[in-house]
Backbone as CSV, one residue per row, in Angstrom:
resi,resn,N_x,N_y,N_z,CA_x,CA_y,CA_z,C_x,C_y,C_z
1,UNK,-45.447,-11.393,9.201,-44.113,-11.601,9.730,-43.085,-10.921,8.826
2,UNK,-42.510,-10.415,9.507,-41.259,-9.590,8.552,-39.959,-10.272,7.897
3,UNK,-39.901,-10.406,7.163,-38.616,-11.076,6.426,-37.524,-10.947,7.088
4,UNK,-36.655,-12.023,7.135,-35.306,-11.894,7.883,-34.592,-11.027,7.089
5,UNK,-33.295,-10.650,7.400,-32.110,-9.457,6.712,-31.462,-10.767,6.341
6,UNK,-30.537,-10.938,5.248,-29.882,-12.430,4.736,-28.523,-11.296,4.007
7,UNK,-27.673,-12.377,4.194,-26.117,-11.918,4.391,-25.825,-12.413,2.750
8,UNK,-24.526,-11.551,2.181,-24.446,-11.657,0.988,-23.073,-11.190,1.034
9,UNK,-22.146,-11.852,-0.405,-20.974,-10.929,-0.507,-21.416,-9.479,-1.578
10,UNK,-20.401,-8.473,-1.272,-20.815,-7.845,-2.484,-20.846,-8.476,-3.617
11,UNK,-19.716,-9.115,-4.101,-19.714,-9.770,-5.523,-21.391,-10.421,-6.085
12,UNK,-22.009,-10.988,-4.529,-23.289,-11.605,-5.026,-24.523,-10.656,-5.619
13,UNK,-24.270,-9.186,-4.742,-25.299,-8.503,-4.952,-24.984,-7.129,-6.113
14,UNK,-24.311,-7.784,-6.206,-23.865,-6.784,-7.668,-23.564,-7.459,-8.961
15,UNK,-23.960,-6.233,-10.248,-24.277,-6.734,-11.475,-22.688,-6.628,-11.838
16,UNK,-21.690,-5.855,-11.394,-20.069,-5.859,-12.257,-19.978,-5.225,-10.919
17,UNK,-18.417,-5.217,-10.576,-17.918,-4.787,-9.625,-16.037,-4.358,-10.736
18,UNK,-15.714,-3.119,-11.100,-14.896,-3.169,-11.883,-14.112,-1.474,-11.276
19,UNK,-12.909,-1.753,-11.877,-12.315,-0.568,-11.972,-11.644,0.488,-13.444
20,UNK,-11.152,1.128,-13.274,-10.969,2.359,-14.885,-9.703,2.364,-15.141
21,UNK,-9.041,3.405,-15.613,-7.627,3.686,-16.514,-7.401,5.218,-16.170
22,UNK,-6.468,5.236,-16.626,-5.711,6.778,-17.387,-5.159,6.867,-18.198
23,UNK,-6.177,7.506,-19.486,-5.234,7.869,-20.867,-3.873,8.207,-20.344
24,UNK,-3.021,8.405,-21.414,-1.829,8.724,-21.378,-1.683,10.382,-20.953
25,UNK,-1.132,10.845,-20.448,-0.796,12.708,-20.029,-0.162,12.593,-20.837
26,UNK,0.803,11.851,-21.452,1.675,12.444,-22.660,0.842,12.792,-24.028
27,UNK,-0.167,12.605,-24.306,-1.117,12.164,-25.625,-2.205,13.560,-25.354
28,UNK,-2.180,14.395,-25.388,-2.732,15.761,-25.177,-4.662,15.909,-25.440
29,UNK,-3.866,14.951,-27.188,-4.945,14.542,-27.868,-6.249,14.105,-26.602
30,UNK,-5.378,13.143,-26.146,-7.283,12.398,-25.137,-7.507,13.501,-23.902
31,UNK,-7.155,14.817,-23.809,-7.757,15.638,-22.733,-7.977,16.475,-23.233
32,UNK,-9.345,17.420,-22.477,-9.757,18.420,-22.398,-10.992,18.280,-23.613
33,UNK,-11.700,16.769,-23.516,-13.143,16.452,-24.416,-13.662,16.834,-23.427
34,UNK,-14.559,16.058,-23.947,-16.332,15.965,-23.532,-16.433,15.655,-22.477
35,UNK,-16.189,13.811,-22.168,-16.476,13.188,-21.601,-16.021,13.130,-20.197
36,UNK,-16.455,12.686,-19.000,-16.214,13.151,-17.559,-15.303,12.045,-17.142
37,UNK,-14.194,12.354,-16.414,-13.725,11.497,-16.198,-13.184,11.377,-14.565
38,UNK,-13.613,10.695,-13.712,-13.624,10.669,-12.122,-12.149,10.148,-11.650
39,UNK,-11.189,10.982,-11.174,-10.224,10.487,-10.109,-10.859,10.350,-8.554
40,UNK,-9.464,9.949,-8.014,-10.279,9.279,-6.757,-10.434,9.910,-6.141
41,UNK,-9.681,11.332,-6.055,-9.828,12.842,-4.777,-11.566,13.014,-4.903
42,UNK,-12.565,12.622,-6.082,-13.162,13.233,-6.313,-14.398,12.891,-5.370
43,UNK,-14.017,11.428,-4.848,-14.769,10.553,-4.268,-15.375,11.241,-2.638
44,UNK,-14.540,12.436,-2.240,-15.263,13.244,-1.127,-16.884,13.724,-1.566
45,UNK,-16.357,14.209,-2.366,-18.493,14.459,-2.747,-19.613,13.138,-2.228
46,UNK,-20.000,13.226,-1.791,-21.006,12.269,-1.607,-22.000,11.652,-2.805
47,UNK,-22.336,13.055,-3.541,-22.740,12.971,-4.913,-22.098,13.602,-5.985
48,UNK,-21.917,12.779,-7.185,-20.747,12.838,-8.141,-21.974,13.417,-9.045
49,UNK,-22.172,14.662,-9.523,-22.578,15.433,-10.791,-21.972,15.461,-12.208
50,UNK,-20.622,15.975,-11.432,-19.888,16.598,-12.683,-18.296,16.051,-12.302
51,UNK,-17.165,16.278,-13.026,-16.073,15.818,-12.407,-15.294,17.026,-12.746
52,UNK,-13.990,17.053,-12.844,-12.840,17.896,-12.851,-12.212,17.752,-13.897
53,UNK,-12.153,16.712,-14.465,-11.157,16.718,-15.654,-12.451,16.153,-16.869
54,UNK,-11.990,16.035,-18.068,-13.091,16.012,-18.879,-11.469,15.305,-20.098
55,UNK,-11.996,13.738,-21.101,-11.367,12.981,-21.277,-12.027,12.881,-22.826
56,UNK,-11.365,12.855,-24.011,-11.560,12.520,-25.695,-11.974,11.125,-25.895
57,UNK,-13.031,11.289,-26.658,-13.206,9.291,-27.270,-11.722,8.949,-27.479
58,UNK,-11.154,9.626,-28.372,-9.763,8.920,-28.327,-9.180,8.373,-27.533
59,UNK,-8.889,9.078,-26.070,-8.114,8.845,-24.695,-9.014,7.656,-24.410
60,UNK,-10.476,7.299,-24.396,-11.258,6.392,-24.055,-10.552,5.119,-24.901
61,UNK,-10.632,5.390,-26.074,-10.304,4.319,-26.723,-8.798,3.580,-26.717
62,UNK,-7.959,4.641,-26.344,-6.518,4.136,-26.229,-5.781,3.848,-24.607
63,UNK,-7.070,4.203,-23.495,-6.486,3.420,-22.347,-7.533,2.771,-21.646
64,UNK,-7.076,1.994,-20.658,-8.230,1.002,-19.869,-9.023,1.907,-19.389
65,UNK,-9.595,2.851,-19.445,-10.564,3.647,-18.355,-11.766,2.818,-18.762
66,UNK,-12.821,2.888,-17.853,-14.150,2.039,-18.483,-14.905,3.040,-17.796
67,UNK,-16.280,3.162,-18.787,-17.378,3.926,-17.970,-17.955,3.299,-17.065
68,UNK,-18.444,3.983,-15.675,-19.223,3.989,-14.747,-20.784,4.524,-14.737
69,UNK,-21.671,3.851,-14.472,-22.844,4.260,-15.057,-23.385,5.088,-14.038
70,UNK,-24.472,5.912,-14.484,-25.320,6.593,-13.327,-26.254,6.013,-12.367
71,UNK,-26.052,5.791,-11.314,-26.769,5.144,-10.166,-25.739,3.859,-9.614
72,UNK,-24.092,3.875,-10.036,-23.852,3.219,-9.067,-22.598,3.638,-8.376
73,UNK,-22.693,2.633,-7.448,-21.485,3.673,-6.056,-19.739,3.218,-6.853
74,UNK,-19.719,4.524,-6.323,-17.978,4.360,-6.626,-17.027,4.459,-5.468
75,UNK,-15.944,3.762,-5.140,-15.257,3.736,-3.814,-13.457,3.783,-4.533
76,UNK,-12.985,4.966,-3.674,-11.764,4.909,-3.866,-10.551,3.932,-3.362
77,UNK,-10.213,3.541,-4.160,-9.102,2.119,-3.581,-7.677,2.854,-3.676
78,UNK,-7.208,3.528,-3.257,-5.936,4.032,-2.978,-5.808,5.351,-2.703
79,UNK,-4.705,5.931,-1.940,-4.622,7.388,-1.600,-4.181,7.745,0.103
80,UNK,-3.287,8.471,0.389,-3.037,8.831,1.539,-4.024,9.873,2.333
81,UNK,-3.826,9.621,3.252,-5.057,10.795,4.310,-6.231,10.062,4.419
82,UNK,-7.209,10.642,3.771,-8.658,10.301,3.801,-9.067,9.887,2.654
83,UNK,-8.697,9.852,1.610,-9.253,9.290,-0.230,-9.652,7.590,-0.048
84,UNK,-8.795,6.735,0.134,-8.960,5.620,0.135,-10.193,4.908,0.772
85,UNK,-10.869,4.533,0.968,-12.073,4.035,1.333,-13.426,5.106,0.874
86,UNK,-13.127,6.405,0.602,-14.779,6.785,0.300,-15.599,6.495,-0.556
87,UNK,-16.727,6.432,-0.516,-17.411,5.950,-1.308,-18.641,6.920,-1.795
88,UNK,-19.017,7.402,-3.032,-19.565,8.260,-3.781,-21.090,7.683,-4.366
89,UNK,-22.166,8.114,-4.543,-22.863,7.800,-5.418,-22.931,8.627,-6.830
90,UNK,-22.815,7.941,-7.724,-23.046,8.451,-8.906,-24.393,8.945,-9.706
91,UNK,-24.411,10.389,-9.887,-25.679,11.316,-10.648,-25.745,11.073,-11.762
92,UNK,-24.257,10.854,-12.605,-24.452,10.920,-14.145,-23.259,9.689,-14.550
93,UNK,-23.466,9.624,-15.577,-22.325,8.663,-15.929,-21.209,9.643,-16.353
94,UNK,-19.674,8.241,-15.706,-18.324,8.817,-16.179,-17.386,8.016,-16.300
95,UNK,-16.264,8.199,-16.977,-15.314,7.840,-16.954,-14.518,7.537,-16.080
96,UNK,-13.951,6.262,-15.919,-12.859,6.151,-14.288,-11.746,6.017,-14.091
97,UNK,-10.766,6.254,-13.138,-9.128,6.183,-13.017,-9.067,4.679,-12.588
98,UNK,-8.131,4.055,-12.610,-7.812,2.830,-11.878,-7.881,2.697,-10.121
99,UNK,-7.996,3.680,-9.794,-7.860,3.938,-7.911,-9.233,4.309,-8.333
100,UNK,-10.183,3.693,-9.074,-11.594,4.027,-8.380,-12.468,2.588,-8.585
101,UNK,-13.058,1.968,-8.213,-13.661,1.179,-8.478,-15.256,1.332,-8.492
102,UNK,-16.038,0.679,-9.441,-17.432,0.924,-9.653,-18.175,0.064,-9.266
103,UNK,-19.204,-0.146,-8.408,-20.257,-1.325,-8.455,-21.920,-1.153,-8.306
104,UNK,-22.222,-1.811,-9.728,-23.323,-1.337,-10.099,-24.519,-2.869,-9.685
105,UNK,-25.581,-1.982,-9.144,-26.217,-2.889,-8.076,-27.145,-3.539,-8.634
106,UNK,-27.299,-4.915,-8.178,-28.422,-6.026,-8.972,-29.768,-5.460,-7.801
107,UNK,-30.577,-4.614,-8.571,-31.781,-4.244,-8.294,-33.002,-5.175,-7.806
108,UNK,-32.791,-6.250,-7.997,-33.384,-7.470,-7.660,-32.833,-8.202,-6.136
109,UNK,-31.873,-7.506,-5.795,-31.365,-7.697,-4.658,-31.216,-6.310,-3.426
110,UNK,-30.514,-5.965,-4.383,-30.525,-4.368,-3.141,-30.862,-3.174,-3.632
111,UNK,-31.295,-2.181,-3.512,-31.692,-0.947,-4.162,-29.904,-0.071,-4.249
112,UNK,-30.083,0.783,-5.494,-28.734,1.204,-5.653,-28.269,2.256,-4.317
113,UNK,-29.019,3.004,-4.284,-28.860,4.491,-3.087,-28.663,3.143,-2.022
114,UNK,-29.403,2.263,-1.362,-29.218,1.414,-0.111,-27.956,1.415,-0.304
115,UNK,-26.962,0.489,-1.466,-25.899,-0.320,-1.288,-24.718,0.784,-1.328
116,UNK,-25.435,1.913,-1.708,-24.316,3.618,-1.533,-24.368,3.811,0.264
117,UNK,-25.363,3.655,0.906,-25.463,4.058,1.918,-24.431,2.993,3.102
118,UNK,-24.726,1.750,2.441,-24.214,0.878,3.308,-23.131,1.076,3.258
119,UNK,-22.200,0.915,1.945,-20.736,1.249,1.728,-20.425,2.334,2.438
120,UNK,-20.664,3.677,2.223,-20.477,4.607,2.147,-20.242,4.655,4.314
121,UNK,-21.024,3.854,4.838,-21.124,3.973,6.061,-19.580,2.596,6.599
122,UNK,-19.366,1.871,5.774,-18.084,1.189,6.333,-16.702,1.951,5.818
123,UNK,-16.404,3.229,6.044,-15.206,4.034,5.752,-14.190,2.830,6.149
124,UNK,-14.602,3.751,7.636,-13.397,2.631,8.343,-13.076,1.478,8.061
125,UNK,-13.732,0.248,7.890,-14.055,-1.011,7.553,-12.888,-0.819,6.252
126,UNK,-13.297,-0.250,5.368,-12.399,-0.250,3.913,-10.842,0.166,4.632
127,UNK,-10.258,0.501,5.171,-9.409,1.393,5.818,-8.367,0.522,6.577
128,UNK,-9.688,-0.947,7.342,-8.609,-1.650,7.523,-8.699,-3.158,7.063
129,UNK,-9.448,-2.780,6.121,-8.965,-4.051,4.387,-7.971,-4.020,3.732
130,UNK,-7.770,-2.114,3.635,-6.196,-2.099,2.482,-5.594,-3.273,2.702
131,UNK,-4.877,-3.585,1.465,-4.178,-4.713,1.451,-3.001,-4.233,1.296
132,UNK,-2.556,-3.496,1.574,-1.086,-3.019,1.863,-0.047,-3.741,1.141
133,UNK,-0.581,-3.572,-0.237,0.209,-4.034,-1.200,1.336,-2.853,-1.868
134,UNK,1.120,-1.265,-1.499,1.959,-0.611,-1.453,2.390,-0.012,-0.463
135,UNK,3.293,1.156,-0.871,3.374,2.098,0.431,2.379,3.165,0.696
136,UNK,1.080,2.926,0.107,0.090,3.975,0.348,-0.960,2.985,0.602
137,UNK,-0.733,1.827,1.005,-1.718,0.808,1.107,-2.626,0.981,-0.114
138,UNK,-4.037,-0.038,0.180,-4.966,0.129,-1.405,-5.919,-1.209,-1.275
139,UNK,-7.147,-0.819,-1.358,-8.240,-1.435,-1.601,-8.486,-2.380,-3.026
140,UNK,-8.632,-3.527,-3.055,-8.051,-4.226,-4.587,-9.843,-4.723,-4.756
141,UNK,-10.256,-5.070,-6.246,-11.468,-5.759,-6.257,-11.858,-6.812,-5.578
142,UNK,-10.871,-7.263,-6.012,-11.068,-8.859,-4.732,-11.441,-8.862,-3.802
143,UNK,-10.813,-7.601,-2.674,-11.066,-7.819,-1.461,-12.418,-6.860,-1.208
144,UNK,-12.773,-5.956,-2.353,-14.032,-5.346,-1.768,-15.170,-6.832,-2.259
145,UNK,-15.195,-7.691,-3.368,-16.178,-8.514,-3.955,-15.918,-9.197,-2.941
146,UNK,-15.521,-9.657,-1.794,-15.633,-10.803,-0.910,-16.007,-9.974,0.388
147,UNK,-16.430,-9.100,0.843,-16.738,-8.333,1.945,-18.314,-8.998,1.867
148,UNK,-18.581,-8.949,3.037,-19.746,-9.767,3.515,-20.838,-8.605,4.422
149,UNK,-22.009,-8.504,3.641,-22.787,-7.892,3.667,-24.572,-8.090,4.005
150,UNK,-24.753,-7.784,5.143,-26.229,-7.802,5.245,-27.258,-6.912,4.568
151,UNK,-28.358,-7.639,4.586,-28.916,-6.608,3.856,-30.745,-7.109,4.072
152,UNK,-31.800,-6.115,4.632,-32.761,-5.884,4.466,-33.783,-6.271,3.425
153,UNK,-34.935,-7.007,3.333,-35.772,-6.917,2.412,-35.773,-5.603,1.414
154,UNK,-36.196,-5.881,0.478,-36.444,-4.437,-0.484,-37.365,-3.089,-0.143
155,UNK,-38.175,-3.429,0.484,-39.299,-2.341,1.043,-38.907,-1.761,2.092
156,UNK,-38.206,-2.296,3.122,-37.414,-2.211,4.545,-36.265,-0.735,3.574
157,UNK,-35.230,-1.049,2.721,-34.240,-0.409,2.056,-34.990,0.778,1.266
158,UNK,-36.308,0.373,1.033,-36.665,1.738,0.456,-37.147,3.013,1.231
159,UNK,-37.967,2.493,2.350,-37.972,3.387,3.621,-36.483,3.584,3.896
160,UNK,-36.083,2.819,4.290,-34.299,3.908,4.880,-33.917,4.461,3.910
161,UNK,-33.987,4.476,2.486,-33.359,5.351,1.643,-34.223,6.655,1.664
162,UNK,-35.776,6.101,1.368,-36.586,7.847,1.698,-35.914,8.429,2.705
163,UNK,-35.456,8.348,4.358,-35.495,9.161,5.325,-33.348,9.583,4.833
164,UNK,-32.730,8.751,4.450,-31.353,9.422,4.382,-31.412,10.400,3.227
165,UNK,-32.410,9.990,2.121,-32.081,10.687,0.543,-32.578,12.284,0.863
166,UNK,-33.582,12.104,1.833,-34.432,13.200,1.773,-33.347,14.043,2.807
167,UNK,-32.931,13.799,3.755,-31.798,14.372,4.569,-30.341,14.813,4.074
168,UNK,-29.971,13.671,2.898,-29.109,14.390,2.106,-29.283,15.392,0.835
169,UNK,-30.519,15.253,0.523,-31.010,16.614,-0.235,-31.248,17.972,0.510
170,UNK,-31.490,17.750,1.743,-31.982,19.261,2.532,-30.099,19.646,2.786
171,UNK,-28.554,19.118,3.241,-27.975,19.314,3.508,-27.596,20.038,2.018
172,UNK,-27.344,19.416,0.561,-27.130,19.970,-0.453,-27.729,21.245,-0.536
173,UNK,-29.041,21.526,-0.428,-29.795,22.815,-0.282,-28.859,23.800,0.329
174,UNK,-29.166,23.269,1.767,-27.932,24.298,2.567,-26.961,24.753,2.061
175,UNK,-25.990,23.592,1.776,-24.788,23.961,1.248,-25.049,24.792,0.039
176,UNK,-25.980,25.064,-0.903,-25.906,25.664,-2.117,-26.699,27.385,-1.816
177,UNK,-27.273,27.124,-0.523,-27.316,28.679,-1.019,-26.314,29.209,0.273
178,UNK,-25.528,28.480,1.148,-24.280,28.989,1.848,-23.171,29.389,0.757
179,UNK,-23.337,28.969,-0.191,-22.475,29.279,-1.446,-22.953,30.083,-1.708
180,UNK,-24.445,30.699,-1.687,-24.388,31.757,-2.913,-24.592,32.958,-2.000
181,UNK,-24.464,32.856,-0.689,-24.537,33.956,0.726,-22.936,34.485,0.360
182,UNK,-21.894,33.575,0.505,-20.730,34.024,0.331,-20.260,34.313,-0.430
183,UNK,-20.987,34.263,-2.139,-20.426,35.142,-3.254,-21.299,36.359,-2.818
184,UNK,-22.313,36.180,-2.531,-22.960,37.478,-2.673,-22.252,39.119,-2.108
C-alpha cells in the first residue's frame, strides 16, 4: 500500500527558513572580494552557480547578510515585474540580500531539489501572498513559514526529482551550446 502524501507548513519541513543583508555601498572596502553574494534579480536562473557581485569578509562581518548554503532554495521576497516570488535552487554556497530569503530542507522530511520544485512551481501562489506592506508589495518570512504544503513519501519525491532534474539538465545543455553557436 502506498503511503498517503501528509500536509506540512514550510516552517515544519525546513531546517532555517531565513533571510540576508547589504554591506554598506558606501564602505568600498566590503566589495569586489571573494565571496558570492546573491541579489534578488538573480533569482531568474533556475540554478544559482555563480552570482554577479562578489562581497569582502569584512562587508560579511559588518552587515546582516547571512550565508545560504548549497542545496537550498532561495525565493525572492520583493521586486516589481517578475522578481518577487521566484524561486532558485542553489549549486554553491552564497551570500544574501535581504529581498532574498533561504530555506534549507530537513532531509528527513522532503528531499532538497523536491522542495525547489514545489516552490519554484507556486510563482503565482507567492504573488498573491505579498503582503503589501510596501509600494512594491513583498513576501515576508512569516508568511512564506506558514504556507501549507503537501508533500509525497521520500521515494515517490525521488522519482519526480530524477524525471524534472534530468529534463532540467538536457535544457541547460541546450542553452550552453546555443551560446556557444552564437559566439561562434
Amino acid at each position: 500500500m502506498m503511503e498517503p502524501w501528509k500536509i506540512y507548513t514550510l516552517e515544519q519541513v525546513c531546517e532555517r527558513i531565513y533571510s540576508g543583508g547589504t554591506p554598506s555601498t558606501k564602505h568600498s572596502e566590503y566589495w569586489n572580494g571573494d565571496l558570492k553574494w546573491l541579489s534578488s534579480g538573480e533569482t531568474s536562473q533556475r540554478f544559482i552557480y555563480n552570482t554577479e557581485r562578489k562581497i569582502t569578509q569584512e562587508g560579511v562581518e559588518n552587515s546582516s547578510t547571512k550565508l545560504a548554503i548549497k542545496g537550498s532554495t532561495v525565493i525572492a521576497t520583493a521586486g516589481q515585474g517578475y522578481t518577487r516570488g521566484q524561486a532558485s535552487f542553489l549549486m554553491t554556497d552564497t551570500y544574501m540580500n535581504q529581498s532574498v530569503i533561504a530555506c534549507r530542507a530537513n532531509k528527513q522530511v522532503v528531499l532538497p531539489l523536491y522542495l525547489y520544485y514545489n516552490l519554484d512551481n507556486r510563482y503565482e501562489e507567492f504573488r498573491l501572498l505579498s503582503d503589501g506592506t510596501s509600494t512594491r508589495g513583498g513576501l515576508s518570512g512569516r508568511i512564506i513559514k506558514k504556507m501549507r504544503i503537501k508533500f509525497p513519501p521520500l521515494k515517490v519525491q525521488a522519482k519526480i526529482i530524477d524525471i524534472l532534474y534530468s529534463i532540467d539538465m538536457k535544457i541547460e545543455e541546450n542553452e550552453r551550446i546555443n551560446k556557444n553557436l552564437c559566439v561562434a
